[in-house]
N, C-alpha and C positions, 0 to 999 in steps of 0.2 A: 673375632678379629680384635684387637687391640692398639691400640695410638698408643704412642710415645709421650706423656702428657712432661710436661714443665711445672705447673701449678694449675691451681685453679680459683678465682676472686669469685666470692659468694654475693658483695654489692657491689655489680657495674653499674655505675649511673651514666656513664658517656661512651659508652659501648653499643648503641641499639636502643631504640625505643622501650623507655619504664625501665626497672630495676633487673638487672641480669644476671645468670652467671655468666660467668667470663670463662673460657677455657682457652689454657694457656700451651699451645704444641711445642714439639722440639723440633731445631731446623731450621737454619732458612740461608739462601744464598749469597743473600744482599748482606753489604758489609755498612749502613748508611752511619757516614757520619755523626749523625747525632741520636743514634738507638741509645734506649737506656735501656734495654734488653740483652744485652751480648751474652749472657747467659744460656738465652735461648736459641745464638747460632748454630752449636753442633748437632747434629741429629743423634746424637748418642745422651747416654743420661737418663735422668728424669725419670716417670715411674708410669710402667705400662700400665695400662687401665683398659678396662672391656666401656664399651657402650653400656652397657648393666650398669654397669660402676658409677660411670656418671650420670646416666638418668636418676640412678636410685638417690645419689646425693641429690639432684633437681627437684625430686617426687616430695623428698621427706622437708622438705622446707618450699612445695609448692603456692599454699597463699600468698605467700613473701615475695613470691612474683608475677603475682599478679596484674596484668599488661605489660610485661616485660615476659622475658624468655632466655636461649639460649645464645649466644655470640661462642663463636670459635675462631681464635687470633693466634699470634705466637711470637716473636719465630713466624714462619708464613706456613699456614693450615693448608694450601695447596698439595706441600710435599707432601703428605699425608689424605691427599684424597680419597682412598676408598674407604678410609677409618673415618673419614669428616662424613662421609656420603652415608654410610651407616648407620652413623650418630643421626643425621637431619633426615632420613627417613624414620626410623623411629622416634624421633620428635615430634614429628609431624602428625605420625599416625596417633601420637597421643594427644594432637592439639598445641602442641610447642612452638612459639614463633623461633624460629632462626635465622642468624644475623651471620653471615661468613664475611670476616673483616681482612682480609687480604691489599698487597701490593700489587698481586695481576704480575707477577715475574716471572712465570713456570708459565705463563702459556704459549703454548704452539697452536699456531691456525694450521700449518701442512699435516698434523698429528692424527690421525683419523682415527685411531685410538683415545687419544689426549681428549679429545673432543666429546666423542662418546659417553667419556666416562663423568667428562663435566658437566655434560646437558642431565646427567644422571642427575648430577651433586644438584644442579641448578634447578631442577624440577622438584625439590622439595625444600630448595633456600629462598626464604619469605624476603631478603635485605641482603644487600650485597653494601660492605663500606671499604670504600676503594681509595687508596693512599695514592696519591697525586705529588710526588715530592718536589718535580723540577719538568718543566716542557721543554727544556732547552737538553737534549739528547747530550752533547759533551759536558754539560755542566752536571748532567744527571750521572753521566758515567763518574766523575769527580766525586761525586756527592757519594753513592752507592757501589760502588766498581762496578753496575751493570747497565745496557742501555736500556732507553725506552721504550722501542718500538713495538713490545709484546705487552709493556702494558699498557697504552694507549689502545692497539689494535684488542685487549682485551676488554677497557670501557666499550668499544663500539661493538662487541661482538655480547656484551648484556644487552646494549643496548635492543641490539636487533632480536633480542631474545626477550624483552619487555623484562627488565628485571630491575626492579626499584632499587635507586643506588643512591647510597649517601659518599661524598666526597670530601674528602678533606685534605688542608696542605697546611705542612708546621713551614713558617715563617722563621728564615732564621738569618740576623743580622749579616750584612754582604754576600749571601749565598744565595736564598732564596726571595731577597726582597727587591731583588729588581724591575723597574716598572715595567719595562718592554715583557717580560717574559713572563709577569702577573698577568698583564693586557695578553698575552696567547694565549697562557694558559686558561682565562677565561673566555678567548674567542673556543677552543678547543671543547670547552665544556658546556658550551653553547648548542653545540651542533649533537648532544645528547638529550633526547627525549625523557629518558625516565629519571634523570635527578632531581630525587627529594630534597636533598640536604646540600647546603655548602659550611663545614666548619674551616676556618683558618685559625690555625691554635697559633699562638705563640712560643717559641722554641724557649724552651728552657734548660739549665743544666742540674738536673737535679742527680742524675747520672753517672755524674763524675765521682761521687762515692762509691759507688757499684765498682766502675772502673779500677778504681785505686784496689778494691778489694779483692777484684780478680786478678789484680798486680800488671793491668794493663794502660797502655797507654790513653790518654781522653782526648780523641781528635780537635776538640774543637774547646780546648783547653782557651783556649786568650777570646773566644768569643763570649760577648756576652748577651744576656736572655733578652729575647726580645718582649717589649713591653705592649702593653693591652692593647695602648691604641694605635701603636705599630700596626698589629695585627688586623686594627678596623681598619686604618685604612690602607692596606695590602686588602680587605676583602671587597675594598670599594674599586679598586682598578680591577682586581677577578670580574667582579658584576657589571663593569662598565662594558668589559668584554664579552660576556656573555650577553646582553643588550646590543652591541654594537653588530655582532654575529648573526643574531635573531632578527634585528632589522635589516638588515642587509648593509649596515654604515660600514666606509671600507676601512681596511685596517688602519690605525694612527700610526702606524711604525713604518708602511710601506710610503715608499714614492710614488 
């Protein structure tokens, strides 16, 4: 079997636990606002690769990652499930930690298929890092052209499947920094048992070069980056919510 690969980064440091490779899929549905990825939308391209292929690159610079491991990102590594499923069984069987960094946008709960094949993928993904963009379903549609409701329903559905998950949301000026919808979204992330991690990056455009070069438009061209400590404290109303959740304190937004 073969994946569609885009690239592939030899030092992740902010991809998964310890230094990683990063492998980079093609594909993905979501059209978000502020990707600096677009490269990696269409599922065409890019340079098929066997599991051989990239193990062997992993193997031959193995020391080098030591306490670190495998991440597979993209574009969204979902489309490409059996080829990801693949990869992290034979990682695994070699001792490879794996990290599948996903949106959660391709899942179906009615899918019994769909399912099957992820409990596969899941039964030898060590890290699950789960992009959390926007809780606010119409602003997410705005944000991404897709809604929420599959990936939300897909945090809870690792959940119930005990699968350690790192969370993160890019902060980005008048779109995602709204306090009310910080405060759910960490009421939301609250009610998840197995999160390890919360990052809140700060949105930046570094992107817009990328853009220009694919002769494309940069949606978020007049915004601009938002700054460090924006970012703290957008992660301090997430955690007030997820405390608030966990104590039982009722919502500050409700009446």
């Amino acid at each position: 079997m073969t994946g569609q690969i885009h690239s592939i980064e030899s030092f992740g440091t902010v991809d998964g636990p310890g230094i990683r490779m990063v492998v980079f899929t093609k594909g993905c549905p979501m059209r978000c606002q502020y990707c600096h990825n677009p490269d990696t939308w269409s599922s065409g391209g890019g340079t098929s690769m066997t599991v051989s292929e990239i193990l062997g690159q992993y193997e031959a610079s193995r020391p080098f990652y030591r306490g670190g491991g495998i991440t597979v990102t993209g574009g969204e590594p979902l489309l490409q499930m059996e080829f990801v499923t693949e990869l992290f069984e034979e990682a695994r069987r070699r001792d490879i930690h794996t990290c599948l960094d996903t949106s959660g946008v391709t899942f179906r709960d009615a899918d019994t298929a769909f399912l099957e094949q992820l409990d596969r993928l899941l039964a030898s993904t060590c890290l699950v890092m789960l992009d959390l963009k926007q809780i606010d379903d119409e602003k997410h549609r705005l944000l991404t052209g897709r809604p929420n409701r599959n990936i939300l329903h897909f945090a809870e559905y690792l959940d119930q499947k005990q699968i350690p998950m790192w969370i993160r949301h890019v902060v980005v000026p008048g779109i995602t920094d709204n306090e009310k919808d910080l405060y759910h979204l960490g009421r939301f992330i609250g009610t998840l048992k197995y999160v390890k991690a919360l990052d809140v990056l700060p949105y930046h455009d570094m992107g817009k070069v990328k853009y220009k070069n694919l002769g494309m438009i940069y949606p978020l061209e007049d915004v601009p980056p938002m700054s460090k400590e924006g970012a703290v404290a957008a992660k301090k109303i997430i955690l007030h919510g997820i405390k608030d959740v966990r104590t039982g304190a009722p919502d500050l937004f409700c009446s």
